[in-house]
BASE-394563 format. One record per residue (C-alpha): x, y, z; residue number from 0. Coordinates in steps of 0.001 Angstrom, whole numbers. Example, Ala and Ser with C-alpha at 12.3 -4.5 7.8 and 13.67 -1.06 7.14 Angstrom:
{atom {12300; -4500; 7800}; 0};
{atom {13670; -1060; 7140}; 1};
//
This chain:
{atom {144670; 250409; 325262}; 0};
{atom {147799; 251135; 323132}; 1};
{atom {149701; 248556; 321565}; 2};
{atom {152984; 249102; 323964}; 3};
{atom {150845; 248930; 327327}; 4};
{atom {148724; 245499; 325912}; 5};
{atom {152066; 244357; 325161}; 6};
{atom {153724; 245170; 328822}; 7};
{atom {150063; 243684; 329905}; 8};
{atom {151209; 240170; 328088}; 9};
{atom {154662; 240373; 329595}; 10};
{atom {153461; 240305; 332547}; 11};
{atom {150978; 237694; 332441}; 12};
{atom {153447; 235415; 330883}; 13};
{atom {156463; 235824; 333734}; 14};
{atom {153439; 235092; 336334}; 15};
{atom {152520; 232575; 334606}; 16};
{atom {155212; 230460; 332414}; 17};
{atom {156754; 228074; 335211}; 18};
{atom {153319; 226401; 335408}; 19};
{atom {152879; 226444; 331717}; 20};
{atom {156372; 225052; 331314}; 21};
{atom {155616; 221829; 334052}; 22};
{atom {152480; 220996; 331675}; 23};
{atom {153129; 218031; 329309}; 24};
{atom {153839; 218729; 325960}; 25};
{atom {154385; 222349; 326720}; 26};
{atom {158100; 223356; 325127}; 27};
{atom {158379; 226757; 325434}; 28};
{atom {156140; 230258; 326123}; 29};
{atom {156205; 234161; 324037}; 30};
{atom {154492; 236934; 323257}; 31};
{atom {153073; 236823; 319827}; 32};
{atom {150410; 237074; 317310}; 33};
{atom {147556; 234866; 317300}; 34};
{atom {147333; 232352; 314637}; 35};
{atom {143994; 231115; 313071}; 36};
{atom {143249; 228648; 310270}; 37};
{atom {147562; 228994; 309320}; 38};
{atom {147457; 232525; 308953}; 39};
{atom {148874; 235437; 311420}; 40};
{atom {146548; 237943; 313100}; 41};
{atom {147485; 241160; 314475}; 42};
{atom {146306; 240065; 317720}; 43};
{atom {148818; 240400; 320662}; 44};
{atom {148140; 237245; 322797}; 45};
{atom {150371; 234816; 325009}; 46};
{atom {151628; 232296; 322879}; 47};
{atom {152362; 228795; 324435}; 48};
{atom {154368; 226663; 322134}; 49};
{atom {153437; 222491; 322303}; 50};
{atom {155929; 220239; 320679}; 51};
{atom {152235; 218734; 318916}; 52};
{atom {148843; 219201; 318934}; 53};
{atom {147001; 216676; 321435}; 54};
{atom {143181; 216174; 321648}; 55};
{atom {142121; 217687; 324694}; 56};
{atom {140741; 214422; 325973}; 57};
{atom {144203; 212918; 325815}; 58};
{atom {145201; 215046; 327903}; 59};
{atom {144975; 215343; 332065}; 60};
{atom {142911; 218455; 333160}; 61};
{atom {146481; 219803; 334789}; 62};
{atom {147485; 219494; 331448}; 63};
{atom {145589; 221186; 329282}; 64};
{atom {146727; 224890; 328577}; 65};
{atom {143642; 227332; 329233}; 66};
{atom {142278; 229591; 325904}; 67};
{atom {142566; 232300; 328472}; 68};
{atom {144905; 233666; 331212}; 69};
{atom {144001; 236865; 333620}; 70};
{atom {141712; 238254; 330300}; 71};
{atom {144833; 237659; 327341}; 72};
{atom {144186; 235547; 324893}; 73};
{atom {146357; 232039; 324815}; 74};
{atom {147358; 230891; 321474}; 75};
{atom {148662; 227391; 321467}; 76};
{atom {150924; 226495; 318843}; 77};
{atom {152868; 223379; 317859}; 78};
{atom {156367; 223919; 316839}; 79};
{atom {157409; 220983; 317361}; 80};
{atom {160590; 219488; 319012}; 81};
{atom {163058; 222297; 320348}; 82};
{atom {166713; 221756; 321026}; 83};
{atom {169430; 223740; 321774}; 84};
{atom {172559; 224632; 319067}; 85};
//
């Protein structure tokens, strides 16, 4: 698949999907991006879901916890931290 159609693939996913990632707790914001492993940038398109920290997954409530994987993309969860507005 080209870059540009696995891109408009990822859009898509992420409008169905980002008002139920949004209501999960700690959840702060959701992209398109580039996968991150071990602090370093992949070229890997995925759907990046942005948490204001990381939390251990048994912390968390199963309606919580953001899924590694979302109508076959690939989720990257990333803390950013806490966002507000300028």
């Amino acid at each position: 698949m080209s870059k540009d159609k696995e891109l408009d693939r990822i859009r898509r996913v992420k409008a169905r999907h980002e008002a139920g990632l949004l209501r999960k707790r700690n959840v702060v914001g959701v992209g398109v991006g580039r996968r991150e492993v071990g602090g370093q940038m992949t070229d890997q398109a995925c759907l990046v879901v942005m948490v204001e920290r990381r939390v251990a997954l048994e912390e968390l409530a199963p309606e919580d916890r953001v899924p590694s994987e979302i109508e076959g993309v690939c989720v990257d969860v990333q803390a950013v931290g806490r966002i507000k507005a300028l």
